[in-house]
PyMOL commands that place a pseudoatom at each C-alpha (Angstrom):
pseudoatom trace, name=CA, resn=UNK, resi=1, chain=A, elem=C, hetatm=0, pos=[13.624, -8.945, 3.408]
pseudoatom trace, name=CA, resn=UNK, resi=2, chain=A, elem=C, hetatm=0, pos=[14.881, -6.009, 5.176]
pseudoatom trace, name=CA, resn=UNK, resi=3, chain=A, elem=C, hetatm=0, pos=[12.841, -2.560, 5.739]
pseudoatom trace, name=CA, resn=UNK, resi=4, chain=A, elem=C, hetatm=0, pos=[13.850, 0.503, 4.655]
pseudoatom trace, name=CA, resn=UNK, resi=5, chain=A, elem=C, hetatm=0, pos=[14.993, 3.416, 7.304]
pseudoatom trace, name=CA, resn=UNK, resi=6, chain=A, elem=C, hetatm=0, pos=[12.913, 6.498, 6.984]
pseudoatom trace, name=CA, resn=UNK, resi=7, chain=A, elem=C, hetatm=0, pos=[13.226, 9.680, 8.932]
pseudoatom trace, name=CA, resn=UNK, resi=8, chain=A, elem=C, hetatm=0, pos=[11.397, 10.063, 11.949]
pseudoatom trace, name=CA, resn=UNK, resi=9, chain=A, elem=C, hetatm=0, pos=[9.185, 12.801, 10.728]
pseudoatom trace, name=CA, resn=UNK, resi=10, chain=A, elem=C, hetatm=0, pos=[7.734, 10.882, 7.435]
pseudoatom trace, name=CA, resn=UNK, resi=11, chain=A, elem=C, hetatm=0, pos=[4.331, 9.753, 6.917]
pseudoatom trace, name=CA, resn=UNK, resi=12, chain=A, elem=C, hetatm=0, pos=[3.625, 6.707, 5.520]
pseudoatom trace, name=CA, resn=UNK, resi=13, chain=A, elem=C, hetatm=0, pos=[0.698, 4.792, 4.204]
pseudoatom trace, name=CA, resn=UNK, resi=14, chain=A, elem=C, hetatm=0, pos=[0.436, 1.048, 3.921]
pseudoatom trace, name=CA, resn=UNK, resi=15, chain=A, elem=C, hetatm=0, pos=[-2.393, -1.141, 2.988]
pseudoatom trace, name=CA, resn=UNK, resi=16, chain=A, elem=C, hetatm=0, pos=[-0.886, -4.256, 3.536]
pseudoatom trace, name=CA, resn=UNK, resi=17, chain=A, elem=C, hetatm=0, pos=[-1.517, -7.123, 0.987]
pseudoatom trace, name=CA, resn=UNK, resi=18, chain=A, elem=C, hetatm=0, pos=[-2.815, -10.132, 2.292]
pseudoatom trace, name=CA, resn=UNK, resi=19, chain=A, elem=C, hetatm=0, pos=[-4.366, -9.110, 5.337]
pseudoatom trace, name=CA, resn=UNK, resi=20, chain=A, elem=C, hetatm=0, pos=[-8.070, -9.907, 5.474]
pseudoatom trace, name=CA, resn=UNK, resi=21, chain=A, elem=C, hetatm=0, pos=[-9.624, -8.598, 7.437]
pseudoatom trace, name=CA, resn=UNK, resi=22, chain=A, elem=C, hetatm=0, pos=[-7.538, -5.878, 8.425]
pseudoatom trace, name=CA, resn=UNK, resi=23, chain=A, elem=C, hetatm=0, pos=[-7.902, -5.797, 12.056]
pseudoatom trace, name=CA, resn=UNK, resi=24, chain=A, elem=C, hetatm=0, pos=[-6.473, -9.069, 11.757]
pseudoatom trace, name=CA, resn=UNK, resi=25, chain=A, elem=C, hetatm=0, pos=[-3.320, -7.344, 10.835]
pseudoatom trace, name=CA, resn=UNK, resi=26, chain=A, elem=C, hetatm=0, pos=[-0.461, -8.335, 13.114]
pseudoatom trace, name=CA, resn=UNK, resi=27, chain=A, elem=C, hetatm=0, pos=[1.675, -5.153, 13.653]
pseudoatom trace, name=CA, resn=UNK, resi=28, chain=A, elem=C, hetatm=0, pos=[5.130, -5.574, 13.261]
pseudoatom trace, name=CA, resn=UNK, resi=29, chain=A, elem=C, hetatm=0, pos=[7.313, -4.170, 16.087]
pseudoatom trace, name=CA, resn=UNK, resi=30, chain=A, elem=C, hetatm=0, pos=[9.152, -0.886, 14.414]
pseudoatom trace, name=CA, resn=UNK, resi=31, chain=A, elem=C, hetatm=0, pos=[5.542, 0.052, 12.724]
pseudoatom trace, name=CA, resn=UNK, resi=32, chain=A, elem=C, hetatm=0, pos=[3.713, 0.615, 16.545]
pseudoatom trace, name=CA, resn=UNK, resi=33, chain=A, elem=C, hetatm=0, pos=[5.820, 3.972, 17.562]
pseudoatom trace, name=CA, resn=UNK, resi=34, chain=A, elem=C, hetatm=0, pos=[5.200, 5.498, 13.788]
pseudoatom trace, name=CA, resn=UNK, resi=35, chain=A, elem=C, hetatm=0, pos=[1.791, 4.307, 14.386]
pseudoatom trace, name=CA, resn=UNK, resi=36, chain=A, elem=C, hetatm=0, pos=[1.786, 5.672, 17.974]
pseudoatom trace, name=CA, resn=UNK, resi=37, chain=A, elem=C, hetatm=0, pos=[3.008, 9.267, 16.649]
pseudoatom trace, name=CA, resn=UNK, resi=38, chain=A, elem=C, hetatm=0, pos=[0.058, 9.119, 13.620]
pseudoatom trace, name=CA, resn=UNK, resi=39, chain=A, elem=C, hetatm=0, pos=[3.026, 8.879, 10.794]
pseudoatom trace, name=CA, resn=UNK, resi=40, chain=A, elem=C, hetatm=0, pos=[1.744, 5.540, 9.627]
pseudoatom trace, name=CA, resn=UNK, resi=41, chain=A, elem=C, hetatm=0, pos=[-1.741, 4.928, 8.216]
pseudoatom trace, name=CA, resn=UNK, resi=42, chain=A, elem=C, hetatm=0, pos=[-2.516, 1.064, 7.739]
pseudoatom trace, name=CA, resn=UNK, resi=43, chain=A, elem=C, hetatm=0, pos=[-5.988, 0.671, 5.847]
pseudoatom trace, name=CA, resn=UNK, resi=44, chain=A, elem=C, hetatm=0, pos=[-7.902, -1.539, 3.444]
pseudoatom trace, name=CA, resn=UNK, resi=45, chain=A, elem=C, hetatm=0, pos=[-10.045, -1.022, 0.916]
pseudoatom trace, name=CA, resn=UNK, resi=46, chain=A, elem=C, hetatm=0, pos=[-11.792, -4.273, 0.704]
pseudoatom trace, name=CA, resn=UNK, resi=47, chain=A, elem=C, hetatm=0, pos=[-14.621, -5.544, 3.161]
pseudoatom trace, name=CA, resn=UNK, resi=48, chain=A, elem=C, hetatm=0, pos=[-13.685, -8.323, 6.244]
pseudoatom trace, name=CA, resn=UNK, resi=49, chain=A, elem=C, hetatm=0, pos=[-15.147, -10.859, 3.310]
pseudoatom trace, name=CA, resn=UNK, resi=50, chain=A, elem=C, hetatm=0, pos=[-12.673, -11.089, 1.124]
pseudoatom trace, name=CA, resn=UNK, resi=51, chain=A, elem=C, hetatm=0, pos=[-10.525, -13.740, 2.413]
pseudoatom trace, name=CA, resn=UNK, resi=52, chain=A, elem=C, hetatm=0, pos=[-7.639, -13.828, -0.216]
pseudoatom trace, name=CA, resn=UNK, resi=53, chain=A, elem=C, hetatm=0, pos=[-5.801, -11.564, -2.453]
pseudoatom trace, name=CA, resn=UNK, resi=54, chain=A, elem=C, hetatm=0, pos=[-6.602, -11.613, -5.997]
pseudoatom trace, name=CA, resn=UNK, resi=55, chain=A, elem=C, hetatm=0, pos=[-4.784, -10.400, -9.052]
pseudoatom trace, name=CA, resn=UNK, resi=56, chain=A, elem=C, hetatm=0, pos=[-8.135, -8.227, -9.243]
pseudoatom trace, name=CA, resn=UNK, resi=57, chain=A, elem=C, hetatm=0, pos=[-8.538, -7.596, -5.890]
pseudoatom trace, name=CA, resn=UNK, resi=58, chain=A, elem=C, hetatm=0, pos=[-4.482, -6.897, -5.507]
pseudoatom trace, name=CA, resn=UNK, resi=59, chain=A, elem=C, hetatm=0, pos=[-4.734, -4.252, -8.825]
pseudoatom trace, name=CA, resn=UNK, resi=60, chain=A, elem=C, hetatm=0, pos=[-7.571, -2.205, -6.685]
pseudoatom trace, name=CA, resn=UNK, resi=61, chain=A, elem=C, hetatm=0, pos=[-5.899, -2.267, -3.851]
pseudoatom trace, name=CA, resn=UNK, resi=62, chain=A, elem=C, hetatm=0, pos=[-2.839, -0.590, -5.792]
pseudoatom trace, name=CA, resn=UNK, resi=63, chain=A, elem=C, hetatm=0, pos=[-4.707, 1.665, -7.528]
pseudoatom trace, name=CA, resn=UNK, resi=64, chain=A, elem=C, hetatm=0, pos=[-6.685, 3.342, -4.859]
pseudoatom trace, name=CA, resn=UNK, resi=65, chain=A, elem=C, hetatm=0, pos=[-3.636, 3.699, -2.822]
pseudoatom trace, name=CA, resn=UNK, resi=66, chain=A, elem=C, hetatm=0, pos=[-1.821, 5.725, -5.775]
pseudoatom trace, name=CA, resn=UNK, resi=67, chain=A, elem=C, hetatm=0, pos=[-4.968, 7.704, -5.675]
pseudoatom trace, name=CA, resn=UNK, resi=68, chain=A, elem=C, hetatm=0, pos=[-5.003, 8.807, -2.077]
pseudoatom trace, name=CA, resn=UNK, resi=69, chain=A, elem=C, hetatm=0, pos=[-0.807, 9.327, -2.128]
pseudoatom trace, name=CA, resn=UNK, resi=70, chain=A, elem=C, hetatm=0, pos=[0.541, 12.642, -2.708]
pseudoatom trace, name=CA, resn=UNK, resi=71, chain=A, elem=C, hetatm=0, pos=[2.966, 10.691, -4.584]
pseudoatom trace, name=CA, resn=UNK, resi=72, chain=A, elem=C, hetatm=0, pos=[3.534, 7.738, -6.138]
pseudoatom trace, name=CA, resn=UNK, resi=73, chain=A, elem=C, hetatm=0, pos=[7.009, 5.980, -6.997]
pseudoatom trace, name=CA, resn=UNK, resi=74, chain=A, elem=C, hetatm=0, pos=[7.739, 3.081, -8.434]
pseudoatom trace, name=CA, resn=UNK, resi=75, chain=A, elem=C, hetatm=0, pos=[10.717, 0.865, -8.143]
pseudoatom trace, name=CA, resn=UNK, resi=76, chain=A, elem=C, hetatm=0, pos=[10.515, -1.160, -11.039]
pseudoatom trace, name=CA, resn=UNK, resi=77, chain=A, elem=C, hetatm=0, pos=[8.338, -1.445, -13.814]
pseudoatom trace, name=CA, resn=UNK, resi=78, chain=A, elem=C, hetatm=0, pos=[8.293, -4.849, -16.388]
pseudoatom trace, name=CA, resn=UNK, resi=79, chain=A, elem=C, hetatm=0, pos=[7.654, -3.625, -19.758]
pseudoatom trace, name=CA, resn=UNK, resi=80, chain=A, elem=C, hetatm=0, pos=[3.938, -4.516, -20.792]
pseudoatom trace, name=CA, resn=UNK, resi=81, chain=A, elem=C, hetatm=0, pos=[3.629, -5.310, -16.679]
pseudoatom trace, name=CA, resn=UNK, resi=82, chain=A, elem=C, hetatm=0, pos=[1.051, -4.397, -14.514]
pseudoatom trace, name=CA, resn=UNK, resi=83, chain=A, elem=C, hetatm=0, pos=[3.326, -2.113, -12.511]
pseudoatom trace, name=CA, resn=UNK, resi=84, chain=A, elem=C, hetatm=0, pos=[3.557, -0.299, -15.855]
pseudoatom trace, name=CA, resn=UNK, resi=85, chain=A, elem=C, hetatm=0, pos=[-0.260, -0.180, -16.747]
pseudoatom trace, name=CA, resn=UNK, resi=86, chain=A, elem=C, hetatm=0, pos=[-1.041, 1.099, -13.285]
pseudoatom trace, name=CA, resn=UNK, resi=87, chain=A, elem=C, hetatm=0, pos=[1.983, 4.024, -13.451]
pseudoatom trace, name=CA, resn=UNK, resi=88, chain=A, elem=C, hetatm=0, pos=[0.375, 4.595, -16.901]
pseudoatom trace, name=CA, resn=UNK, resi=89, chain=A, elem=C, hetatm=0, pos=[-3.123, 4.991, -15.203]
pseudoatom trace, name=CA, resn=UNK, resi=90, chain=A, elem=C, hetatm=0, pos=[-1.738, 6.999, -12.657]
pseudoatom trace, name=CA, resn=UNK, resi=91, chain=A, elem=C, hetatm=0, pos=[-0.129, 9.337, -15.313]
pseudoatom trace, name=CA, resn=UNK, resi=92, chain=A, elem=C, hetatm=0, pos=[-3.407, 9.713, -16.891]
pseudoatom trace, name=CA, resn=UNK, resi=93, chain=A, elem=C, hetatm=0, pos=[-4.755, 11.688, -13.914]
pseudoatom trace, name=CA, resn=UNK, resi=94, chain=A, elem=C, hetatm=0, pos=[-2.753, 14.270, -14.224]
for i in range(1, 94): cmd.bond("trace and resi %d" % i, "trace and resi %d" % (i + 1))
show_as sticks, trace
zoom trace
């Protein structure tokens, strides 16, 4: 799947999804100089044991990450989705 171009000066958060612990995480080669320049956060919210992404574990990982963004966007919801009940959460704190 192909990344997305941003422009050089955007920030960016990612708390990638199946990486347990995360200083196990194995930097991909475009993130280091984003990384380098402190325009790319990469964090976890979940201690070194957990081992393996949950529906749970994947639904707190998406929900503390829309709390901590400035702003959250979603590509696509599914009706009656979990996409949708977190954007619904999400709306709910506003």
């Amino acid at each position: 799947m192909p990344r997305p171009t941003h422009p050089r000066s955007a920030q960016y958060l990612r708390a990638p999804q199946n990486q347990f612990p995360i200083s196990n995480f194995r930097l991909p080669a475009d993130w280091k100089e984003p990384l380098a320049q402190g325009r790319l956060l990469l964090l976890s919210c979940f201690p070194a044991a957990h081992r393996r992404v949950t529906a749970e574990l994947a639904a707190r990982r998406n929900e503390f990450v829309a709390a901590i963004a400035d702003q959250v966007w979603f590509a696509h919801i599914a009706p009656g989705g979990k996409m949708q009940r977190l954007a619904s959460s999400v709306a709910a704190w506003d």
